[in-house]
C-alpha positions in Angstrom: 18.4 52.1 14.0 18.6 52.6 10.4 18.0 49.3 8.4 20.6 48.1 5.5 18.5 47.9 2.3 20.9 45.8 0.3 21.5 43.3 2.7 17.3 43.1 2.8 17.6 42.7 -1.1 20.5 40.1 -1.4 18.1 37.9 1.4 15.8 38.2 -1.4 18.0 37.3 -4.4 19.4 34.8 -2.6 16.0 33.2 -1.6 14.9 33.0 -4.9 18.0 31.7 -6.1 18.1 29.1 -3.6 14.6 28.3 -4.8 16.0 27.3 -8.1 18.9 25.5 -6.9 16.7 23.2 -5.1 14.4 23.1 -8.0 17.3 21.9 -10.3 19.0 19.4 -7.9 15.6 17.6 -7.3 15.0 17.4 -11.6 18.6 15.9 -11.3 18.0 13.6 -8.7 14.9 12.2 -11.2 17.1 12.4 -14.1 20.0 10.0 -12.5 17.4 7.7 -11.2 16.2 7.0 -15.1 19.3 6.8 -16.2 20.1 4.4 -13.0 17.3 2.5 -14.1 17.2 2.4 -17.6 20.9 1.2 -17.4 19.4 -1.6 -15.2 16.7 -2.8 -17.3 18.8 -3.0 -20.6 21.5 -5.3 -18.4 18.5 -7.6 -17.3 17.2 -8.0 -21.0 20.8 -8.8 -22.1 21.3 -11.4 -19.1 17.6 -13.3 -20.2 19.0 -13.1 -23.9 22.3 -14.8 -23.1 20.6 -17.3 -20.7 18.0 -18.0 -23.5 20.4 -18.6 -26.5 22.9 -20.8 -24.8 23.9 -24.1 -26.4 24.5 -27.0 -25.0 26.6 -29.1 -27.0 25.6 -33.1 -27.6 26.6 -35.3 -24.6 27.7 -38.0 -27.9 27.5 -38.5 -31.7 24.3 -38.6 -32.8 22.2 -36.9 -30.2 20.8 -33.5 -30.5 22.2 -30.5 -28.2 19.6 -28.4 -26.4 18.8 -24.9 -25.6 17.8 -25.6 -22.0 17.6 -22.1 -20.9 14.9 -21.2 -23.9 11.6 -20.9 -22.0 9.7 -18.7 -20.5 10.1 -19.3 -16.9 10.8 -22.1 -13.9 8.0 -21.2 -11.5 10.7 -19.9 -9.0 8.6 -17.0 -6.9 11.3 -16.3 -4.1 14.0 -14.1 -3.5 15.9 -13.5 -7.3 19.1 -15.2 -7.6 18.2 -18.0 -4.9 16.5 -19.9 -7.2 17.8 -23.6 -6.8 17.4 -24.2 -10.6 20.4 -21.3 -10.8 22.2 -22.7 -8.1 22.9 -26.1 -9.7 26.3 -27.1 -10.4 26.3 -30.3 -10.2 27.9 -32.3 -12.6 26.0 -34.4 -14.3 23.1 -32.0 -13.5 20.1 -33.0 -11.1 17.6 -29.8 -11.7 16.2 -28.4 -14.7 17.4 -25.4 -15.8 16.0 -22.0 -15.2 14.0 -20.0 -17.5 14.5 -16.7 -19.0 12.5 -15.0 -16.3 14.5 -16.4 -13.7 18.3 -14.7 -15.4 16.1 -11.9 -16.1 14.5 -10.9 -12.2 18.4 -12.1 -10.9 19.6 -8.9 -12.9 17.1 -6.9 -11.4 17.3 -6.9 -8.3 20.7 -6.3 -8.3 19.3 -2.5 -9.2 17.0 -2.9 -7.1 14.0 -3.4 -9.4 11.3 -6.0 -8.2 11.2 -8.9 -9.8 8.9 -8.3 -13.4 5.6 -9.8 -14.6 5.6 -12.0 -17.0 3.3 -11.1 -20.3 3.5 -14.4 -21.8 1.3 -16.4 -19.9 -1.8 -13.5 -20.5 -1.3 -14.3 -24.5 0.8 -11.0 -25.5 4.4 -12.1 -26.2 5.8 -9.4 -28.8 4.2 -6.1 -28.1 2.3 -3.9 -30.4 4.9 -1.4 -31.5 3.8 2.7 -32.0 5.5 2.5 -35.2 4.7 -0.4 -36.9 8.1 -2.1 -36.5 8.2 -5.6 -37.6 11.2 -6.5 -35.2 9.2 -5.6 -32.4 11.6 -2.9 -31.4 10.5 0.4 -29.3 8.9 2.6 -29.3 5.8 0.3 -28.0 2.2 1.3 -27.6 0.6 2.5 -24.2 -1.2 -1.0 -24.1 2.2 -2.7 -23.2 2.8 -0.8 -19.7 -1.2 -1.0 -18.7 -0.4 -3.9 -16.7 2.5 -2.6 -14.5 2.2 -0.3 -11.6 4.6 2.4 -11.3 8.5 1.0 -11.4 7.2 -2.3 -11.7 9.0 -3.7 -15.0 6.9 -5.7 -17.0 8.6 -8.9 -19.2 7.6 -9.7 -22.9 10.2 -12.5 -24.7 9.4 -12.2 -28.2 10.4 -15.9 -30.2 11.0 -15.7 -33.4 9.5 -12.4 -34.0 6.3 -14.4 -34.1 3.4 -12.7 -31.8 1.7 -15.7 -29.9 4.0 -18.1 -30.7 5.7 -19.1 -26.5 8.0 -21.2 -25.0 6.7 -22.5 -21.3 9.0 -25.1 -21.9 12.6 -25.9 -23.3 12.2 -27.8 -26.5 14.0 -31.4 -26.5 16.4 -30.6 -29.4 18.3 -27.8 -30.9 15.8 -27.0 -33.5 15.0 -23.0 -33.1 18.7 -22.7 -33.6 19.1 -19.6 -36.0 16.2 -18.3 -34.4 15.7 -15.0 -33.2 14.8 -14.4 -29.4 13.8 -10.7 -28.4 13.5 -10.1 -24.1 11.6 -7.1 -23.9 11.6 -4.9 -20.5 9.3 -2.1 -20.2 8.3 0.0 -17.2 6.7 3.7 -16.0 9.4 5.7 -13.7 7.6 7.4 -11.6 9.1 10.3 -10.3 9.7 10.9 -6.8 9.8 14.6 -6.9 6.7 17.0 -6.9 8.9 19.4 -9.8 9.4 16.7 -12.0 5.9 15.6 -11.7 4.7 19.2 -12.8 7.1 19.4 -15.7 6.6 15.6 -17.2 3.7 14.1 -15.7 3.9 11.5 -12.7 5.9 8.8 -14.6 7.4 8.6 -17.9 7.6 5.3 -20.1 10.9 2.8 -20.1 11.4 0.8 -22.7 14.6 -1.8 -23.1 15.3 -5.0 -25.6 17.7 -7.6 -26.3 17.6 -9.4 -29.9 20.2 -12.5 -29.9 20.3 -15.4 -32.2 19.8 -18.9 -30.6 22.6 -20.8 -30.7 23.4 -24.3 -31.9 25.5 -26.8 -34.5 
């Protein structure tokens, strides 16, 4: 019996095509998952900004408002979003509102990002910048992701554009108002497939921020 060379060559076309298919999808499965990602972290900077900013007006004349979201963070270590600091809505309020942290590892996990590390309490709160930047604005420095492991997002919140100067609690009065608060998510995707990894490396570097002005009257 007489074999068919062509259909012997399109099994090899088509092998090699099929090759590069795979190749392709796999690079674009990576791709979407930064994206995915990326899209995740910018929402939880923006949710620790707003948190951190709010103003809450003066219960009478005479008495200062407050900022009482414009710290660093609670203390909560369980689930995200079952903190009972964020859970309060009792009127007058009984518990102490929750820190930035707190809004920020809520919108996280609704990506399905673990909750970050703080920076603050190890002494770096604005990081160094590759650029020189005075707003403390990416592109950041290989120092800032040194202390995450691979998709874990690390948390910087930058007052005042002022490196060292923290928060670990809210202030009694409205007086940063006019201030500038920067929530700073960085992280290295790592990339779950082997082509990716040979074309870029084993992880690439996230970076995310959120300027907004603290509020007050």
């Amino acid at each position: 019996m007489r074999c068919d060379p062509q259909r012997g060559q399109s099994s090899v076309e088509f092998a090699l095509a099929a090759v590069v298919l795979l190749l392709l999808a796999l690079g674009l499965t990576d791709l979407g998952r930064v994206f995915y990602f990326d899209v995740g972290l910018a929402g939880a900077t923006r949710e620790g900004a707003r948190a951190a900013t709010w103003f809450v007006p003066p219960p009478q004349t005479g008495s200062p408002g407050t900022n009482p979201d414009l710290y660093d963070s609670d203390g909560w270590t369980g689930a995200p979003c079952s903190d009972p600091n964020m859970l309060d809505n009792s009127s007058p309020r009984v518990l102490p509102f929750p820190g930035i942290k707190q809004s920020v590892d809520c919108d996280l996990s609704k990506s399905g990002l673990p909750a970050s590390l703080l920076q603050n309490s190890s002494g770096t709160t604005c990081p160094s910048t590759s650029d020189g930047n005075s707003q403390y604005n990416p592109p950041y420095t290989d120092s800032a992701y040194a202390a995450g492991a691979i998709n874990q997002p690390l948390l910087y919140i930058c007052y005042n554009s002022t490196p060292g100067l923290d928060l670990t609690t809210a202030p009694p009065d409205n007086s940063l108002k006019g201030r500038d608060v920067n929530v700073i998510l960085v992280m290295s995707f790592g990339f779950a497939t082997g082509f990716m990894q040979g074309v870029l490396g084993n992880s690439v570097h996230l970076a995310v921020n959120t300027h907004m002005i603290v509020g007050g009257f």
